[in-house]
C-alpha positions in Angstrom: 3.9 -13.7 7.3 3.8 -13.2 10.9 3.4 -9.6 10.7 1.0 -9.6 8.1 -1.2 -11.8 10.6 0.0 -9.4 13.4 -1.1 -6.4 11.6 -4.7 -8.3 10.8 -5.6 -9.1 14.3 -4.8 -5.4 15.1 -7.2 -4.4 12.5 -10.0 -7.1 14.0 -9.4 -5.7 17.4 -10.0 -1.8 16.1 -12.7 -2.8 14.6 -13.7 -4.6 17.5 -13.8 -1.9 19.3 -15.2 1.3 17.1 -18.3 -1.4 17.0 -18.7 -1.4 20.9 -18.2 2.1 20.8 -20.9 2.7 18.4 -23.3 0.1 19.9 -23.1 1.5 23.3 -23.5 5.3 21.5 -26.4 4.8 19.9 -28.1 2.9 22.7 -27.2 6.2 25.2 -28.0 8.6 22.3 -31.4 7.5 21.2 -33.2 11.0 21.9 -35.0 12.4 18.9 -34.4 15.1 16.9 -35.2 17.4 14.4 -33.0 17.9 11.2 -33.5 20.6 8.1 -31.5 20.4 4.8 -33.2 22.7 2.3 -36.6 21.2 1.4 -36.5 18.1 3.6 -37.4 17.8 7.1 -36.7 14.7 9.0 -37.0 13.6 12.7 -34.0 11.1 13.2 -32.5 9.7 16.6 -29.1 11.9 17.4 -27.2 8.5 17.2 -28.5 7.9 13.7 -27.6 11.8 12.5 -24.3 11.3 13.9 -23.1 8.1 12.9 -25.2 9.1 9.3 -22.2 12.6 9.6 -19.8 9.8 9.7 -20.5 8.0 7.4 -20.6 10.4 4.9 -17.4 11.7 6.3 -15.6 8.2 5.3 -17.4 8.0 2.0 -15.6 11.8 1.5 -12.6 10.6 2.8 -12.7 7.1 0.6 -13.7 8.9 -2.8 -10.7 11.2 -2.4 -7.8 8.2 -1.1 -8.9 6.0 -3.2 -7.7 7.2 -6.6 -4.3 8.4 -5.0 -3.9 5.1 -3.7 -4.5 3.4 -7.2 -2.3 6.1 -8.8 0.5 5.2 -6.3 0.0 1.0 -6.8 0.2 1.9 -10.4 3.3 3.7 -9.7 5.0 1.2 -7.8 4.2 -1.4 -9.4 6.5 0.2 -12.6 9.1 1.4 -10.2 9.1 -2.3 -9.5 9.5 -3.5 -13.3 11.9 -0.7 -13.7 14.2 -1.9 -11.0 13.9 -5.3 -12.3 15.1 -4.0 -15.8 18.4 -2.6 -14.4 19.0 -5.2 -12.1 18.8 -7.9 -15.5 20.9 -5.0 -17.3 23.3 -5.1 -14.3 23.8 -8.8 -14.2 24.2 -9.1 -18.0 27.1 -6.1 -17.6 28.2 -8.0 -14.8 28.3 -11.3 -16.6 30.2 -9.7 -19.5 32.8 -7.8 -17.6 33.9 -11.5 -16.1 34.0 -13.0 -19.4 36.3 -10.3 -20.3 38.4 -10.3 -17.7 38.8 -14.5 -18.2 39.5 -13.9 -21.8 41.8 -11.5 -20.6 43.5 -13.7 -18.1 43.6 -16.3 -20.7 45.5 -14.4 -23.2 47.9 -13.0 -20.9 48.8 -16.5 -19.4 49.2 -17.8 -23.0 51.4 -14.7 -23.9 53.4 -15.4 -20.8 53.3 -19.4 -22.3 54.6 -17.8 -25.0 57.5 -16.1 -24.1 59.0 -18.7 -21.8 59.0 -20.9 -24.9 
């Protein structure tokens, strides 16, 4: 629990800081500028074109983790079930080799009764 709090407050304090970082750039980046895409035209501060380039750049990033990151949970999570499976199989097998071997103990002392009598 501890770490998971740990890793949290990490996060927080990241985040903590790309926001300052990002305050204080757009407040020293505020000069205008002109931008051309094909048929639009748009006059836009430098700080809002650049953090706009990041932006998109996460979105990018996002749209191509995120399904790899759903396809891995999903593989995990039956890895998980899987190992579950075997570990039931291996106490049953477990459970059924020590009955043997105390039916087997059993008959062997009641041979051994057996021959003394």
């Amino acid at each position: 629990m501890f770490m998971k709090d740990n890793k949290r407050g990490i996060y927080i304090g990241i985040s903590l800081f790309i926001s300052v970082f990002l305050i204080i750039f757009a407040l020293q980046n505020s000069a205008t500028t002109h931008l051309n895409l094909l048929v639009w035209e748009v006059d836009s501060s430098l700080a809002t074109v650049l953090l706009a380039a990041v932006a998109m750049g996460i979105i990018l990033t996002l749209i191509v983790a995120v399904p790899t990151r759903l396809k891995m949970s999903k593989h995990i999570k039956e890895q998980q079930e899987r190992l579950t499976n075997v570990e039931k199989m291996l106490q049953s097998e477990l459970l059924k080799n020590h009955e043997i071997k105390a039916k087997e103990t059993s008959n062997s002392e009641i041979t051994a009764e057996q021959t003394q009598a």
